[in-house]
FIGU-999661 format. One record per atom (N, C-alpha, C): residue in one letter; x, y, z. Coordinates in steps of 0.1 Angstrom, whole numbers, padded with zeros to 4 digits, always signed. Each point is the difference from the previous one (the first is absolute). Layout:
BEGIN
AXYZ;...
This chain:
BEGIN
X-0039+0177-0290;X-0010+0010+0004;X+0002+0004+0015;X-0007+0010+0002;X+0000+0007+0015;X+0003+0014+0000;X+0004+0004+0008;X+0001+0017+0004;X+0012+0006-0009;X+0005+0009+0001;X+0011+0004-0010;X+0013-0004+0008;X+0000+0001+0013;X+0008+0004+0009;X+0004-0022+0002;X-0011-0004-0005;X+0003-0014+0002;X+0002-0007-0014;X-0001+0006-0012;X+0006-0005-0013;X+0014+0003+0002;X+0003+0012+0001;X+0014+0006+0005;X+0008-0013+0004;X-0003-0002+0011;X+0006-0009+0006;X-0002-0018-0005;X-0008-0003-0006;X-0002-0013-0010;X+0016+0001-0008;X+0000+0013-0011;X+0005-0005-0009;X+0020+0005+0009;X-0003+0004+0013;X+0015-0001+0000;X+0006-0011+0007;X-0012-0004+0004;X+0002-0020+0005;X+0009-0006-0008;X-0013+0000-0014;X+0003-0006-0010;X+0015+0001-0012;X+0005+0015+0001;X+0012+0002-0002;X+0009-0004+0008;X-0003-0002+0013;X+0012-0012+0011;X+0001-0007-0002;X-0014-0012-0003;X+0001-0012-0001;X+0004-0002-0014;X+0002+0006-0011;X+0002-0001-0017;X+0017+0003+0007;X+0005+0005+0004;X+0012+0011+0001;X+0007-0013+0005;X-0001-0010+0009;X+0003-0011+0010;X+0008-0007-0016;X-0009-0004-0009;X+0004-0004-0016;X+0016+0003-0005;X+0003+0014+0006;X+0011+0005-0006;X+0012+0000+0008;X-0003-0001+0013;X+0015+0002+0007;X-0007+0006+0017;X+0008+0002+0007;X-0007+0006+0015;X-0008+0015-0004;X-0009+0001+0013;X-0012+0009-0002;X+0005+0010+0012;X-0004+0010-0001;X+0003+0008+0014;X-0010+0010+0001;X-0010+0003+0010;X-0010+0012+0002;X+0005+0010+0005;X+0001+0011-0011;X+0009+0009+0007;X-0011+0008+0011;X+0007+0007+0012;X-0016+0010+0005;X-0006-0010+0006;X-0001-0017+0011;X-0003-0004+0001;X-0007+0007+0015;X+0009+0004+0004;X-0002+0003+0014;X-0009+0012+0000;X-0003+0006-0009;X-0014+0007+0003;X-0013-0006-0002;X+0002-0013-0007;X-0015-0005-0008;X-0008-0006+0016;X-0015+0000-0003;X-0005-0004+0012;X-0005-0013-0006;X+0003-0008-0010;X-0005-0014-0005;X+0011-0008-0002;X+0012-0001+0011;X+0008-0012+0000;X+0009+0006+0011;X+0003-0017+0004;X+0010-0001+0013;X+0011-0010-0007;X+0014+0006+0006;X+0010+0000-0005;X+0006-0014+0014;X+0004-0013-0003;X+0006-0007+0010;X+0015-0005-0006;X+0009+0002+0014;X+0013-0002-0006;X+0008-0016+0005;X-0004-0003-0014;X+0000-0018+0003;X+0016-0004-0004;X+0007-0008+0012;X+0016+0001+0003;X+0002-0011-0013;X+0013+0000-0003;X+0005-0003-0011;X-0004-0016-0003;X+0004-0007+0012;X-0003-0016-0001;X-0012-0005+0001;X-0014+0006+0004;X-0010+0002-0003;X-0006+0003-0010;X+0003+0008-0007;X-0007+0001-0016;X-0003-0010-0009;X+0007-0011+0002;X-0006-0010-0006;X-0008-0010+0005;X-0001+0001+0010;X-0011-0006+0012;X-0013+0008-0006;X-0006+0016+0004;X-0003+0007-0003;X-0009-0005-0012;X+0008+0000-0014;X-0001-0001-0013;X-0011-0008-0005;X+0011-0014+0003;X-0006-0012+0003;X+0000-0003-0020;X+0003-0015+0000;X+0000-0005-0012;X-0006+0012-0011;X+0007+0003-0015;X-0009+0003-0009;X-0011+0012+0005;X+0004+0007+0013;X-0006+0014+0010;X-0013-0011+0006;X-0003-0013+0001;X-0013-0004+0005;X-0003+0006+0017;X+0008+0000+0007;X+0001+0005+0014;X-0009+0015-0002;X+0009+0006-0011;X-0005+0016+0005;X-0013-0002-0013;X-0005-0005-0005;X-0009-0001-0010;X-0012-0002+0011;X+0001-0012+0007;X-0006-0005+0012;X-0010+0012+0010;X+0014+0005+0006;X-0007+0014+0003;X-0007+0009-0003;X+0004+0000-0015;X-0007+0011-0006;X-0015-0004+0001;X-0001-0014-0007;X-0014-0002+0000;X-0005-0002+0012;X+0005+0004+0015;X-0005-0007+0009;X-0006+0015+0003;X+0004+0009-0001;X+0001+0012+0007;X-0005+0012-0012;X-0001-0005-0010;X-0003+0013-0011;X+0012+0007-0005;X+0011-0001+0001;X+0009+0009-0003;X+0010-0005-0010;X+0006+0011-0006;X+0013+0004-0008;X+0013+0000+0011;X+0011-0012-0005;X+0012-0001+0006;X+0013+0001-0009;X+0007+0006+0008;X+0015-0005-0011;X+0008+0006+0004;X+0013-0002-0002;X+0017+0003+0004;X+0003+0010-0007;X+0003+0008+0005;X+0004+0015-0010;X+0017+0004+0005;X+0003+0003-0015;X+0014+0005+0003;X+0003+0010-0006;X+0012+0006+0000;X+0000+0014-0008;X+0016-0008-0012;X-0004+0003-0013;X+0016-0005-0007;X+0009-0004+0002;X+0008-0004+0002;X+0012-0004+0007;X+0001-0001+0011;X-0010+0000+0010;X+0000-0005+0016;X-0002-0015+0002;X+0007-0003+0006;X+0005-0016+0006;X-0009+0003+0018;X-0010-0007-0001;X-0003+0002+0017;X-0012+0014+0004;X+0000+0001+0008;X-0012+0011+0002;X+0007+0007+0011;X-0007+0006+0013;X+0002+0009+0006;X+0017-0005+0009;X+0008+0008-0001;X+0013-0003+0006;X+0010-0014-0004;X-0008-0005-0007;X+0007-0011-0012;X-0008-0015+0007;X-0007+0003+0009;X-0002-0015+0012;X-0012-0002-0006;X-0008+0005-0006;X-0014-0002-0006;X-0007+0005-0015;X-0010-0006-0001;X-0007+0007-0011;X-0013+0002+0003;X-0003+0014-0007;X-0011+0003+0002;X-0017-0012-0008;X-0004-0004+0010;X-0017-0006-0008;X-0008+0011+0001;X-0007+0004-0013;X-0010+0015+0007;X-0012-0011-0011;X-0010+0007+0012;X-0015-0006+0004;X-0007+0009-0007;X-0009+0000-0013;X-0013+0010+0003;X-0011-0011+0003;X-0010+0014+0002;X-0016-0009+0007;X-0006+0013+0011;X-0007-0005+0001;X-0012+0008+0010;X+0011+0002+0012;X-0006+0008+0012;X+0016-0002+0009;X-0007-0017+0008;X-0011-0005+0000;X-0002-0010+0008;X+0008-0012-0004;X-0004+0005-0022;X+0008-0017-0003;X+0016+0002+0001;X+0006+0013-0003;X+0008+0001+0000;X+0008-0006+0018;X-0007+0005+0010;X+0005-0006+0016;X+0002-0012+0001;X-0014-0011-0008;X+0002-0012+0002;X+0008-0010-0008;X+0007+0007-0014;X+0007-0002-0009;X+0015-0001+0010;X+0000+0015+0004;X+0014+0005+0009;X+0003-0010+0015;X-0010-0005+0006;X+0002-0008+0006;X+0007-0017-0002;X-0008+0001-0006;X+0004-0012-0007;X+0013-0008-0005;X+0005+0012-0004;X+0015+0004-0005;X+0006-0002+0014;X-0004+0007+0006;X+0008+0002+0013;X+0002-0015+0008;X-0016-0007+0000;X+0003-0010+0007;X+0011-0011-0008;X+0000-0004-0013;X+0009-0006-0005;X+0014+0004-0001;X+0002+0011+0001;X+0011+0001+0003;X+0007+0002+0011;X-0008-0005+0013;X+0005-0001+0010;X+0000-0010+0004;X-0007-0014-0005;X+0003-0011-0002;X+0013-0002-0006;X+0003+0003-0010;X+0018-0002-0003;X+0005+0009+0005;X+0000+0015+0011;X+0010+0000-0001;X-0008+0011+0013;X+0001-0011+0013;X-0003+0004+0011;X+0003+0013+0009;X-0005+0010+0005;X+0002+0011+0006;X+0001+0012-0014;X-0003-0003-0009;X+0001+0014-0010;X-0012+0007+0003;X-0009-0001+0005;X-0006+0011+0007;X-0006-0002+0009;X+0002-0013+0010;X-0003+0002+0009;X+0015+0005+0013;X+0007+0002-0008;X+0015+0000+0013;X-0004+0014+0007;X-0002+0001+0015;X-0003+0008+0004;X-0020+0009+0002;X-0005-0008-0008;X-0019+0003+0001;X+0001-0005+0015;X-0016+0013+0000;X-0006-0001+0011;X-0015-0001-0009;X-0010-0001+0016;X-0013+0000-0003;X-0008+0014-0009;X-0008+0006-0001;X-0006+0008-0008;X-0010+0000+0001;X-0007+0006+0009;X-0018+0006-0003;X-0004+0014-0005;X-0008-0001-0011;X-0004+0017-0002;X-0016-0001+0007;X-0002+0015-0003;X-0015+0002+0007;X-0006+0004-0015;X+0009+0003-0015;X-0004+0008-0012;X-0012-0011-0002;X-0010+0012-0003;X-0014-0005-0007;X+0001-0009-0013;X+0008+0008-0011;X+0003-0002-0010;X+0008-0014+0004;X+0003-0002-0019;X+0010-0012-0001;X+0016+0004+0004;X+0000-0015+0010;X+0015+0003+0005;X+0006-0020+0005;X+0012+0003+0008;X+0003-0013-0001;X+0006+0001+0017;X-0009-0012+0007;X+0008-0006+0012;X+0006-0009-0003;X+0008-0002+0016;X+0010-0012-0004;X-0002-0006+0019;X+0001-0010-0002;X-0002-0011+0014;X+0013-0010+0000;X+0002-0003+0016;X+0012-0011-0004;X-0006-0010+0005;X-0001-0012-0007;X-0008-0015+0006;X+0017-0006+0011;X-0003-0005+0009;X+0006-0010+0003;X+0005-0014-0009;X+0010-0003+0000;X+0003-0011-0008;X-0007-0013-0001;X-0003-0002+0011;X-0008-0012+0001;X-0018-0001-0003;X-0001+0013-0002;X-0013+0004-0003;X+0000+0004-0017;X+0009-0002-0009;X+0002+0009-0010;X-0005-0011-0008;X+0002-0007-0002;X-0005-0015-0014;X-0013-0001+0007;X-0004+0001+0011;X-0014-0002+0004;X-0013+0012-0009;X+0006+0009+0002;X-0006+0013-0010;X+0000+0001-0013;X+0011-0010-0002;X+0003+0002-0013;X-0006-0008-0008;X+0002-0015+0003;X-0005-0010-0003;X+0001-0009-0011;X-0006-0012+0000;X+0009-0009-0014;X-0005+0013-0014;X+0010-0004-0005;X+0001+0011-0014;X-0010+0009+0002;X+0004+0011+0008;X-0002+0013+0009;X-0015-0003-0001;X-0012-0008+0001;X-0011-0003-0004;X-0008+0009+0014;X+0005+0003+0014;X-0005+0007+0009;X+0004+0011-0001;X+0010+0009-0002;X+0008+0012-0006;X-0010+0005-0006;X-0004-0006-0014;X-0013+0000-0010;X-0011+0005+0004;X-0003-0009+0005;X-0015-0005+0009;X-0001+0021+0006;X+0009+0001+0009;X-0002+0012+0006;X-0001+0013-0003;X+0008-0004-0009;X+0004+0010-0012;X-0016+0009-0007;X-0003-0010-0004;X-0010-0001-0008;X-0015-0001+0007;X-0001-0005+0009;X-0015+0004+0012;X+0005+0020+0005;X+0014+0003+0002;X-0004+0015+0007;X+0003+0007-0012;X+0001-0001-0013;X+0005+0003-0010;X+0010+0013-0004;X+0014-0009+0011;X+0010+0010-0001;X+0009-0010-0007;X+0013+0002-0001;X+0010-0004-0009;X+0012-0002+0016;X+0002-0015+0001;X+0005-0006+0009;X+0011-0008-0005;X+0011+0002+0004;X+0013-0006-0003;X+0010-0003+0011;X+0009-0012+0001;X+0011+0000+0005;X+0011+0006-0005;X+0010+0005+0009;X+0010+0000-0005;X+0012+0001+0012;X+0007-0011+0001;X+0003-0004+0013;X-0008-0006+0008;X-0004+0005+0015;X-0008-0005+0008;X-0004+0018+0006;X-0003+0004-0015;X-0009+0011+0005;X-0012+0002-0010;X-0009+0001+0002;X-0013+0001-0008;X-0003+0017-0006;X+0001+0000-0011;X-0002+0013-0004;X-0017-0002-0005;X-0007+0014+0004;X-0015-0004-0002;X-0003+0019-0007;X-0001-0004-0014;X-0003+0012-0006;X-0015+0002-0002;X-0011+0011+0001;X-0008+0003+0000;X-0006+0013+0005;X-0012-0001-0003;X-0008+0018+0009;X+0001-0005+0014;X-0001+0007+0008;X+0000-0004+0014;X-0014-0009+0006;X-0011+0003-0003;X-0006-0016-0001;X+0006-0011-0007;X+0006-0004-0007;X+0003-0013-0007;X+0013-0002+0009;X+0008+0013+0004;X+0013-0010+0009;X-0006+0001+0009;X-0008+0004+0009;X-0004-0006+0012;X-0010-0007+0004;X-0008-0007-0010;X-0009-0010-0005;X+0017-0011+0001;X+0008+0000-0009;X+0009-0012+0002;X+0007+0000+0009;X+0004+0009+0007;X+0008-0002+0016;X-0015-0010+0007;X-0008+0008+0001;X-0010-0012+0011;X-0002-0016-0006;X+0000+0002-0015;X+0001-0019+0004;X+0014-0005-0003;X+0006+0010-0005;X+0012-0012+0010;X+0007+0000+0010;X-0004+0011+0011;X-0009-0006+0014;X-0005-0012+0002;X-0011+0001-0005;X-0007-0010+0003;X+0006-0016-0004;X+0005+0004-0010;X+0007-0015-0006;X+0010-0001+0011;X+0008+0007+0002;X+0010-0003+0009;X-0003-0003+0017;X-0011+0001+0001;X-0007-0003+0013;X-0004-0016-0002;X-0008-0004-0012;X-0005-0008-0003;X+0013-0017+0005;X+0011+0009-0005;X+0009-0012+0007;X+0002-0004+0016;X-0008+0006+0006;X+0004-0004+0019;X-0014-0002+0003;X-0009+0007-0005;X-0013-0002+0009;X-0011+0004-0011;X-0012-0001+0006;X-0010+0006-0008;X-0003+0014+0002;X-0006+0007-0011;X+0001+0010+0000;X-0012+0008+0006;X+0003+0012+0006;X-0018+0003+0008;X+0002+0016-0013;X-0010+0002-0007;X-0007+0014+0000;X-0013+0006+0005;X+0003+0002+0008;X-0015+0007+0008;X-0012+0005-0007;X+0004+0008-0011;X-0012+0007-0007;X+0002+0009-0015;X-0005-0009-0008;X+0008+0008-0011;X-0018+0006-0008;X-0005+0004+0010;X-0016+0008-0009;X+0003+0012-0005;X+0013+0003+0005;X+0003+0016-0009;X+0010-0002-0013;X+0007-0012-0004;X+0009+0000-0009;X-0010-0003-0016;X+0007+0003-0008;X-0008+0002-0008;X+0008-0012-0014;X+0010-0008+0004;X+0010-0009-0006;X-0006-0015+0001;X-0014-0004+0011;X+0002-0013+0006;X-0017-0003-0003;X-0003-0013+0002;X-0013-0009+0000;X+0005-0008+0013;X-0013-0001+0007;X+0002-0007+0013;X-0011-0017-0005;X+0004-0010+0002;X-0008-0011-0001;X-0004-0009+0015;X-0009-0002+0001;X+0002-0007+0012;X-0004-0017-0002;X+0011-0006-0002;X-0004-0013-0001;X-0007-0015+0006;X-0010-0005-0004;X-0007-0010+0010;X+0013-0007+0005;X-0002-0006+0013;X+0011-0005+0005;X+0006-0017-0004;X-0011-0004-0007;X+0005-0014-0008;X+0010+0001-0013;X-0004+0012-0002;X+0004+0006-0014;X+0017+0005-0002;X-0002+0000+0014;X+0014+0012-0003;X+0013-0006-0005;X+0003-0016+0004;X+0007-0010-0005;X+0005+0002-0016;X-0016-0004-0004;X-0002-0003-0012;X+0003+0014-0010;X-0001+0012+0003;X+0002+0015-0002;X+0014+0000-0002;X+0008+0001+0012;X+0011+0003-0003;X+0012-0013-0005;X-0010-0009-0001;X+0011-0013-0008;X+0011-0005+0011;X+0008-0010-0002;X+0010-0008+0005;X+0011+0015+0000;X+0008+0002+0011;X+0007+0010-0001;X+0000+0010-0005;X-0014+0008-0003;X-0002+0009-0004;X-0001+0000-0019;X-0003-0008+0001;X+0002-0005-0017;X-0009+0004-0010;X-0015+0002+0006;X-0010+0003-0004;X-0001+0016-0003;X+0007+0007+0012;X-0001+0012+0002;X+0013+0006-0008;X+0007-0007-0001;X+0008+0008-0011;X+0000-0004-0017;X-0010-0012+0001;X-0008-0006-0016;X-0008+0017-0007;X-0004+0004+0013;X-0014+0011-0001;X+0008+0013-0004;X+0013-0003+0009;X+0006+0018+0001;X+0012+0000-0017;X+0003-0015-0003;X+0004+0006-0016;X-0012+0002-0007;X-0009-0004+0002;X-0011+0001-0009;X-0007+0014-0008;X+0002+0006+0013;X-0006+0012+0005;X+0006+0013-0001;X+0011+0003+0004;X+0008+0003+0005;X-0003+0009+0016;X+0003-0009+0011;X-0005+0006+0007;X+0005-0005+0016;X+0001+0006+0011;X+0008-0012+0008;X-0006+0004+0013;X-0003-0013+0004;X-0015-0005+0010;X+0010-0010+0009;X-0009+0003+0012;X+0005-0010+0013;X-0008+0002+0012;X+0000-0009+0003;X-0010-0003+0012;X+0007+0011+0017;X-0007+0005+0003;X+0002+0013+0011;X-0009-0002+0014;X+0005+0000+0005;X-0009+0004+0018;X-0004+0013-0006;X-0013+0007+0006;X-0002+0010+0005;X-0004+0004+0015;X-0004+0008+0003;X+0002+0008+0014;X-0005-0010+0012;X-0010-0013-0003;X-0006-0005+0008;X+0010-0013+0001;X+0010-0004-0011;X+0003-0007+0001;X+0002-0013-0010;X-0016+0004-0011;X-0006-0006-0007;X+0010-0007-0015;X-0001-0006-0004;X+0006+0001-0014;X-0010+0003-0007;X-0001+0007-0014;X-0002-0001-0011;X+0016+0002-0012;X-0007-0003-0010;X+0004+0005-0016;X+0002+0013-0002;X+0010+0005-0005;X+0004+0015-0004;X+0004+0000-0013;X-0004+0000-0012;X+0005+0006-0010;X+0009+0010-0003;X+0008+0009-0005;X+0004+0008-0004;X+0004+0007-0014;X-0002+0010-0004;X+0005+0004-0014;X-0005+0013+0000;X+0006+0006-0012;X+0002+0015+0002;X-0014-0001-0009;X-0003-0008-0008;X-0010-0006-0013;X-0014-0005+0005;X-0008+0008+0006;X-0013-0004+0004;X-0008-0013-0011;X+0005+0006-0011;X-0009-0019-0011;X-0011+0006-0007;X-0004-0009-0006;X-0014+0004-0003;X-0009-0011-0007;X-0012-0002-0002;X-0007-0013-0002;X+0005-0006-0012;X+0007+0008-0012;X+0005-0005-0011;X+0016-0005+0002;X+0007+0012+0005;X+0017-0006+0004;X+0001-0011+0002;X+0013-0010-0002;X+0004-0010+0006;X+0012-0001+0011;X-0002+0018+0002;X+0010+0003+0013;X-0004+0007+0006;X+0009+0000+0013;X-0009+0012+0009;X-0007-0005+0012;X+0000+0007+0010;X-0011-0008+0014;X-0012-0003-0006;X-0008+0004-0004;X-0014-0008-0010;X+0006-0019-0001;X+0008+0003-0010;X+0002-0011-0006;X+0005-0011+0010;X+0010+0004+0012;X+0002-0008+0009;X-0009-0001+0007;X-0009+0005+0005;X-0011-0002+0006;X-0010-0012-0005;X+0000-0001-0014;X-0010-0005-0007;X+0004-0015-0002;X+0018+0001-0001;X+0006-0014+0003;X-0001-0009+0016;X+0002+0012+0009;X-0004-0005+0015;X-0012-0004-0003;X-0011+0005+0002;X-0013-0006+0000;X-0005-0014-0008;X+0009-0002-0014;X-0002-0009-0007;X+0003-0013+0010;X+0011+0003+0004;X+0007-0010+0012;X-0009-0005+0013;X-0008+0013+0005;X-0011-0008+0012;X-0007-0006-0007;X-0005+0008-0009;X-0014-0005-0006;X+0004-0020-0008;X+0011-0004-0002;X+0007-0014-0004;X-0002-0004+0013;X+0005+0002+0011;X+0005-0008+0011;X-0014+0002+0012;X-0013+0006-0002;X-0010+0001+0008;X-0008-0010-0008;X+0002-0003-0017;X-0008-0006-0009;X+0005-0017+0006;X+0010+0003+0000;X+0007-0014+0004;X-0004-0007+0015;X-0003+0011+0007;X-0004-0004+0013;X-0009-0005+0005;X-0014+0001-0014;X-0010-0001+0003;X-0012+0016-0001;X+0012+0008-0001;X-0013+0014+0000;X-0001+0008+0012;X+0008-0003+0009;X+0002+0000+0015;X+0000+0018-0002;X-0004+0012+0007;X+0002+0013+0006;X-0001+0008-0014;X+0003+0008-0001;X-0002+0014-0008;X+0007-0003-0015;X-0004+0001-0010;X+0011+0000-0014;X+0005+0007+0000;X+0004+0009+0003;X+0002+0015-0006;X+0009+0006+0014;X+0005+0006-0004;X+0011+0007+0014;X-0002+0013+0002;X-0004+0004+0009;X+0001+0014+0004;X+0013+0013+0001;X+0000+0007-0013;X+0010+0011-0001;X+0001+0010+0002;X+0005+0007+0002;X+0002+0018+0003;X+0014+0007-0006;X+0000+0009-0010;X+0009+0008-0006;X-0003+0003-0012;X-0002+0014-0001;X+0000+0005-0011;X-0010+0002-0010;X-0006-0006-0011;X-0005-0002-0011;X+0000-0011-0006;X+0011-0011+0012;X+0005-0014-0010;X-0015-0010+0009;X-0010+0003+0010;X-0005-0006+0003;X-0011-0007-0010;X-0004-0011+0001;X-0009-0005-0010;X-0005-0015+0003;X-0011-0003-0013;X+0002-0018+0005;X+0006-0006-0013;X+0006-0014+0006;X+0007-0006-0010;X-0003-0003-0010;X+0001-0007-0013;X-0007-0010-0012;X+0001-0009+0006;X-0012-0013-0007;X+0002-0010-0003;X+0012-0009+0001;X+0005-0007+0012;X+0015-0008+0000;X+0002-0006-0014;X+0011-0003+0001;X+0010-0004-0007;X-0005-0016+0000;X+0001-0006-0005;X-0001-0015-0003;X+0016-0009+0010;X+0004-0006+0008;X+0010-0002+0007;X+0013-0009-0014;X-0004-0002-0006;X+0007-0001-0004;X+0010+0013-0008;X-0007+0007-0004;X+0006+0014-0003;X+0004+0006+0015;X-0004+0000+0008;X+0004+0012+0014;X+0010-0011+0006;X+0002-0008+0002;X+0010-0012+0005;X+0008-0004-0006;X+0004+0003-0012;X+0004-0007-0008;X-0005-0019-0004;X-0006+0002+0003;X-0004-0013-0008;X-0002-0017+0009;X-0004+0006+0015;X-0002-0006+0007;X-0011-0009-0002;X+0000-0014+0005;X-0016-0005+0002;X-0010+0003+0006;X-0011+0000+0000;X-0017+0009+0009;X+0001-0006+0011;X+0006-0008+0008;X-0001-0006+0013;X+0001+0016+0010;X+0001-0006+0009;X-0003+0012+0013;X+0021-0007-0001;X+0005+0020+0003;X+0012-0001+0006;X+0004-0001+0012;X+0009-0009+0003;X+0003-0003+0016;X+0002+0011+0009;X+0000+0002+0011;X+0007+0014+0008;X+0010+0005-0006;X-0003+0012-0002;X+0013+0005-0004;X+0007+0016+0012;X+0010-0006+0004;X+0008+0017+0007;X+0002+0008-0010;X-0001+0013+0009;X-0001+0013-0004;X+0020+0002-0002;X-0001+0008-0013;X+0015+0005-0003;X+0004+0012+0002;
């Protein structure tokens, strides 16, 4: 079902994907269609690409929404000038970018400089959907990236643009708020390695929740190495870190392109509602000592918490004793 103009294109999917049954597929007229990108994946690669039984590119598909596959024309051995074969992508052009990236990054893991030999950096000013590109420092690049790209993710997904390595350059596809929502935190992340970070004033952004944390608390908040605060940010999807502002002060900064909402289980709401669970444990634990509740500003996500959590659900399963000091991560 759907429009005419979108059945159209259902059942000629589906004649690719049935067609794949009989021998190589080829779209003829590709290069006029505005629902697929065409990537020319080098010969030794294609089965990297593939991946067992197609699970690699299956992978993607479901990762990204899209229709993939190797197209050839009858009797052609190889794709453009004999060195490659064509993969053509359909999908939206978003899933289709982050499908095409993807590709890209793995294949320049086997087979270093194919598109990066010769890149430079890339900023547009286009409103619309478009794609920068950044070069990280090497020593900075697994920092961003992180154990099984879990911070890559993280960033990805709080400015909600489509973030990829490939090489040690960061391609960041999106409307121009979402790539430049993700340029600033990974700024910030990359700052986060030398010093602490100051933002002076973020009352005009419309991305963030400000928390200001009791100062016994703040330990216990952001966990042993930051442990706590990144328990919250898979949770959520959302990526928070403690900031100076103009005075000097620390508080809690939330961020996400996803304001939340009292039902979501994502979103600044929802992290918010996990922060507070956390004072309101460790002020109960104290004795009751100062305010339950934390004072916020941003947005629509402001609110008061529920009812905590029982410590053995929010702790994983710790005993009711009062926890020793704990440093901030």
């Amino acid at each position: 079902s759907g429009t005419r103009h979108e059945r159209r294109r259902a059942k000629e999917y589906m004649k690719w994907l049935f067609g794949q049954l009989e021998g190589p597929v080829y779209v003829d007229g590709w290069e006029e269609r505005d629902d697929c990108t065409v990537v020319h994946v080098p010969s030794d690669c294609i089965g990297y690409i593939t991946g067992n039984r197609r699970a690699t590119l299956g992978r993607m598909e479901e990762e990204w929404g899209t229709l993939m596959f190797f197209m050839n024309k009858d009797g052609e051995k190889g794709g453009r000038q004999g060195w490659s074969e064509q993969l053509i992508i359909f999908g939206s052009a978003k899933s289709r970018r982050g499908a095409e990236l993807k590709c890209m990054n793995e294949i320049e893991k086997k087979a270093p400089g194919t598109f990066t030999r010769g890149l430079r950096e890339k900023i547009t000013d286009t409103r619309g959907f478009d794609t920068d590109r950044i070069q990280i420092k090497e020593d900075e690049l697994s920092y961003v990236i992180g154990k099984e790209a879990a911070t890559q993710k993280k960033l990805a997904t709080a400015a909600g643009a489509i973030l990829q390595f490939i090489g040690r350059f960061a391609f960041i596809a999106g409307s121009y708020k979402e790539r430049k929502r993700c340029k600033e935190y990974i700024g910030w992340l990359l700052q986060q390695m030398r010093s602490a970070v100051t933002i002076p004033d973020v009352s005009s952004r419309e991305d963030c929740t400000e928390m200001h944390i009791p100062m016994n608390c703040k330990g216990w908040v952001t966990g042993n190495r930051g442990s706590e605060l990144r328990r919250m940010e898979q949770e959520t999807g959302v990526y928070m870190f403690m900031a100076l502002d103009g005075r000097g002060e620390e508080r809690l900064i939330i961020f996400s392109h996803d304001p939340g909402s009292k039902a979501s289980p994502v979103g600044r709401m929802a992290a918010e509602r996990l922060v507070n669970e956390l004072v309101q444990e460790k002020l109960r634990d104290d004795g009751g000592r100062g305010d339950s509740r934390c004072p916020s500003r941003g947005g629509d996500s402001r609110q008061r918490s529920p009812p905590p959590r029982r410590r053995s659900e929010s702790r994983h399963g710790r005993a009711p004793s009062p926890p020793p000091p704990r440093g901030g991560g």
